[in-house]
TORVOVO-60965 format. One record per residue (C-alpha): residue in one letter; z, x, y. Coordinates in steps of 0.2 Angstrom, whole numbers, plus 5000, padded with zeros to 4 digits. Example, Ala and Ser with C-alpha at 12.3 -4.5 7.8 and 13.67 -1.06 7.14 Angstrom:
# TORVOVO-60965
A503950624978S503650684995
# end
This chain:
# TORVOVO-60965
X499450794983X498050834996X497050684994X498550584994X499350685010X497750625019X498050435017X500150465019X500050565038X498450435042X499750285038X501150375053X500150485062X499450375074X500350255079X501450355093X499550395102X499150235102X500050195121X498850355124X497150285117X497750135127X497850215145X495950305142X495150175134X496150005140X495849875128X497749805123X497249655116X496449745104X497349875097X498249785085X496449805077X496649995074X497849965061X497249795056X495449835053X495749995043X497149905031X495749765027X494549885025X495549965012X496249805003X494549735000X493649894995X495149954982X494549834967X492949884969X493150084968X494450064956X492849984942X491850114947X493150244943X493150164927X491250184924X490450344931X492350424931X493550484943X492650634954X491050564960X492450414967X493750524975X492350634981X491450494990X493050424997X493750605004X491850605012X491950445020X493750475027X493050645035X491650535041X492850415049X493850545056X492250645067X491950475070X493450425079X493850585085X492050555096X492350355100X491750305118X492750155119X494050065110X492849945099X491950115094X493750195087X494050005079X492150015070X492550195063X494350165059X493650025044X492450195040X493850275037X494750135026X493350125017X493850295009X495650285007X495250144998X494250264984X495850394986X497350294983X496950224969X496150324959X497350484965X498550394956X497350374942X496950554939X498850594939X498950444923X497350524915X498050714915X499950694911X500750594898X502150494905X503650614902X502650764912X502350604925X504250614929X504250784934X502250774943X502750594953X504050714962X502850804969X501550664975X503050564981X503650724992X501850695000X502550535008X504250625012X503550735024X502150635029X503450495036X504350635046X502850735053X501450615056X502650535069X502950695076X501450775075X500450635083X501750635096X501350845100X499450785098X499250655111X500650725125X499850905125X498250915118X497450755115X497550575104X495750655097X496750785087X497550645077X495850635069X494950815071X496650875059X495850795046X494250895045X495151035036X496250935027X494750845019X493750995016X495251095008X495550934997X493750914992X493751094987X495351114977X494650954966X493051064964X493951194959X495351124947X494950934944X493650964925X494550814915X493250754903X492650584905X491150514893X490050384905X489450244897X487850134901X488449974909X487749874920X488849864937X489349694942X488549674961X488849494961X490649524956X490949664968X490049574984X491049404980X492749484977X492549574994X491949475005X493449344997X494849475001X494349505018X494349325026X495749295015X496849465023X495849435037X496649265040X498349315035X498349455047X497649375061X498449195058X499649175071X499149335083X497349305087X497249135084X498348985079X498748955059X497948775061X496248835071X494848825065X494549005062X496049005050X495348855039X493648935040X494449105032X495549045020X494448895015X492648995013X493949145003X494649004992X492948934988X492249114986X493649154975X493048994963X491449044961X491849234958X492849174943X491349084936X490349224938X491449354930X491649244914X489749264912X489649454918X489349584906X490349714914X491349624926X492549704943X493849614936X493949564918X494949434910X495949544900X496849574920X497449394921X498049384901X499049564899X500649524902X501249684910X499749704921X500149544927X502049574930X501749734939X500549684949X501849544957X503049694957X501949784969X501649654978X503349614982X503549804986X502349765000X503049635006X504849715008X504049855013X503049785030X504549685035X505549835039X504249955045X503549835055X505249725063X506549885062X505949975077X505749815088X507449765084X508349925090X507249965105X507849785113X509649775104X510149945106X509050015120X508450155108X506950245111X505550235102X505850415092X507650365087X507150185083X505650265071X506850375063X507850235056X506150195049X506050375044X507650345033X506850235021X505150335020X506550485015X507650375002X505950314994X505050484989X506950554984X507350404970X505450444967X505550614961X507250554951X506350404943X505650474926X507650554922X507750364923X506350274914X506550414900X508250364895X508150194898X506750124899X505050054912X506049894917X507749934917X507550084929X506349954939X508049824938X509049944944X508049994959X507949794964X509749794965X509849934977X508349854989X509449684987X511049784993X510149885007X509249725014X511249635013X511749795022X510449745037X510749585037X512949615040X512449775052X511249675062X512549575069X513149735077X511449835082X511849985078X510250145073X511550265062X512050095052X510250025053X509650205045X510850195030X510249995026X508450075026X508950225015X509650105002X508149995001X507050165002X508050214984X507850054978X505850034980X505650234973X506450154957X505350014957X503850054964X503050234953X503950174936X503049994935X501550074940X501750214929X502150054914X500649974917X499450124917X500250184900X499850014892X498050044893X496850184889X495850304899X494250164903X495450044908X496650134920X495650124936X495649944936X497449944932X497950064947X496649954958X497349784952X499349874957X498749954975X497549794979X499449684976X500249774988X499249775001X499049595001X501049575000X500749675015X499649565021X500649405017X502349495024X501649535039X500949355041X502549255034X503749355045X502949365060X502849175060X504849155057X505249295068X504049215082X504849055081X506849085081X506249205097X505249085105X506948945102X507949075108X507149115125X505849235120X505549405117X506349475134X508249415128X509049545118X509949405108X508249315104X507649455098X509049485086X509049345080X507249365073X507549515067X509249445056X507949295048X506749435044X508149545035X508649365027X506849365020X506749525014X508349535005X507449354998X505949454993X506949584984X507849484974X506249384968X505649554964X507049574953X506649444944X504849494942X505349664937X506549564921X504849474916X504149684914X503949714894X504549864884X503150014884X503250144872X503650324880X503050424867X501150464872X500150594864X499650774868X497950714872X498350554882X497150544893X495950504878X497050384867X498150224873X499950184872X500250014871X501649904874X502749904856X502549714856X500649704860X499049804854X497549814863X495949714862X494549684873X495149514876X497149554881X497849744881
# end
């Protein structure tokens, strides 16, 4: 929960400080890359530590990525100038990339899946509270103290985490001699950042037909080619073919990556669309936010009462219904701006993606055993965040458009109408997601007392080296 709080009040906290950072530093045009920088970092790094996990176990990578976050925090916390805070931001997504993952890991290595029920409760209250008081809290930070708090906060937090692992984290886990896949690794990484690079930047810092769009997603594409050939022949390889042929890896993975997309085109089109429609200020247009950040955690911590009874893909159907209604409900209300009714669409789709989102994940991790987790909980996180990515990239072009034809971004009507074709696309998404969530294949529940040693696979499947 601590390790996991770290990345949840990192994801809200500084965004409100940001006007702040901005008045010392200058710099406008680039602080988009605040956010940006850290979420590539992240993305591209998540494959990579997830394998590791896998090989020299869970502690010396959660440990190393706890490190580098209080690095990136001193770090930011001492930046001269805005391209200093940008460089050490990445530092500092180069270690949530180690935590989020493989956090989530630990939780499927020490609980079966029915005490998973009652433990994802608690992890999920860690977002809960995160989306309510980094806001807030970085708000307090940078009107009365300084935007440099935002990031000195996390010293403590860091040290107190690294310390209760010390103490309490002594899950077994038997290393095993095996060459580590640098090829694989460099090749995968540099291929997910042009490639997120691109869709991030396509359309913002450059035009989606430039040159420097082509270049990234043309020289990704190539590098992605040649890191397929390589795996095949690796002997230990990032990401192994079994991934690509287990059919519930694969379906959870498009899960999550549909959870990104619906997830982005809220948080990041909800506040604009108030603050112009309704002349809401920015704390009453970021609670409506808040709304879904509180409806996801609380479905979350219900989730296992569900997927007990009835099952991984049915509790996962059910909460792509409620994201599908919630996203209709923004779509009617939008034609009306209004925050209270904005809120309860949020809330809706915020109980829909706590159905979806910890169950498919909790699926996929019990089909494998211990040595094959990681790379299960990587493959999961690295999907979302590229549907972030992609969502980010896809909307902001349709929304861009409709308020360019509609007079531009200082018409109130223009800007409605973006927001409606994004609400329009999100609702799309969500219903996609539903489909990918029918496609999800029955998992036994049962699991044994010691499950973090022994696998439960799918009832129609058993596992191989060549396809779990």
């Amino acid at each position: 929960m601590l390790s996991t709080f770290l990345i949840a009040i990192d994801s809200t906290i500084l965004a409100t400080a940001v006007p702040t950072i901005v008045d010392e530093f200058g710099g406008f045009e680039q602080f988009p890359w605040l956010f940006s920088i850290y979420t590539l970092a992240q993305a591209a790094s998540v494959p990579v530590y997830a394998k590791l996990s896998d090989i020299i176990g869970r502690r010396p990578v959660i440990y190393t990525g706890i490190v580098l976050f209080l690095i990136g925090s001193v770090l930011c916390a001492t930046a001269w100038n805005m391209t200093a805070l940008i460089a050490f931001r990445a530092v500092q997504g180069l270690g949530a990339g180690a935590i989020t993952p493989v956090a989530m890991t630990i939780a499927g290595d020490i609980y079966t899946v029915r005490e998973r029920a009652k433990a994802q409760g608690y992890l999920a209250s860690v977002w809960a509270f995160s989306a309510v008081a980094g806001p807030t809290i970085g708000g307090l930070f940078a009107q009365y103290l300084s935007w440099r708090w935002i990031f000195w906060i996390n010293v403590p937090l860091c040290l107190l985490a690294l310390w209760m692992l010390w103490r309490n984290y002594r899950q077994p886990f038997e290393r095993h001699r095996q060459r580590i896949d640098y090829a694989g690794a460099v090749l995968l990484t540099a291929a997910l950042v042009l490639i997120v690079l691109a869709l991030l930047e396509g359309g913002n810092a450059w035009a989606w037909l430039s040159w420097q769009s082509l270049a990234a997603f043309g020289i990704g594409a190539l590098l992605l080619v040649v890191f397929a050939f390589v795996e095949r022949r690796a002997e230990d390889p990032i990401l192994a073919p079994w991934v690509f042929s287990s059919r519930i890896v694969v379906s959870t993975s498009v899960v999550a990556l549909l959870v990104g997309v619906v997830l982005i085109g809220l948080v990041s089109f909800v506040p604009t669309f108030l603050q112009s429609t309704t002349g809401a200020v920015p704390v009453a247009a970021g609670l409506a936010v808040a709304a879904l950040t509180l409806g996801w955690p609380l479905s979350a911590a219900l989730a296992g009462r569900f997927y007990l009874r009835i099952g991984f893909r049915a509790t996962t159907l059910i909460g792509s219904t409620l994201a599908i209604l919630g996203a209709a409900l923004l779509v009617v209300f939008a034609l009306s701006p209004s925050i209270a009714l904005t809120a309860v669409g949020c809330f809706v789709v915020g109980l829909g993606l706590g159905l979806v989102a910890a169950p498919s994940l909790i699926a996929a991790q019990s089909s494998v055993g211990m040595r094959r987790r990681g790379v299960v909980s990587g493959t999961n996180m690295l999907a979302r965040s590229v549907g972030s990515a992609v969502g980010v990239a896809v909307f902001g072009a349709i929304a861009n458009a409709l308020i360019a034809s509609k007079g531009g971004a200082d018409v109130p009507a223009a800007i409605q109408s973006g927001s409606i074709a994004v609400f329009i696309g999100v609702a799309v998404s969500a219903l996609v997601m539903l489909l990918a969530c029918a496609f999800i294949p029955p998992v036994r529940i049962e699991e044994p007392e010691n499950a973090g040693e022994r696998e439960t696979v799918p009832s129609s499947e058993s596992e191989t080296d060549a396809a779990p």
